[in-house]
Phi, psi and omega in degrees: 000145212228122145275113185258127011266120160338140177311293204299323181295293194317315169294331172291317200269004183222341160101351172197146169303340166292301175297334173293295170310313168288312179289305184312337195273347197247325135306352182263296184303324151296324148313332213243299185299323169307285159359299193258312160240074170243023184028051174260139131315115204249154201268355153220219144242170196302325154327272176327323187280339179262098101245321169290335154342297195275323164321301212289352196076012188290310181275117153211165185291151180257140188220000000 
């Protein structure tokens, strides 16, 4: 199974698999609650949506 977008582009673009897991896991969760509550449904999940996030450069970390 080919994970899209790679770990590795992703780790490159935030500097360590630690930081990378606390923002996406902390953007998933802001996400999720903004969702609920405006009782929106949400069309993937929240995970998936800070990982592309984070692909696309809309997340990155401030350092």
């Amino acid at each position: 199974m080919m994970l899209y977008p790679p770990v590795a582009e992703l780790v490159d673009k935030i500097g360590s698999r630690y930081q990378l897991v606390n923002l996406v896991a902390k953007r998933a969760r802001q996400i999720s609650t903004d969702a609920e509550e405006k009782q929106l449904p949400l069309e993937r999940k929240a995970v998936s949506i800070a990982i592309e996030e984070v692909y696309t450069g809309k997340l990155s970390l401030d350092r």
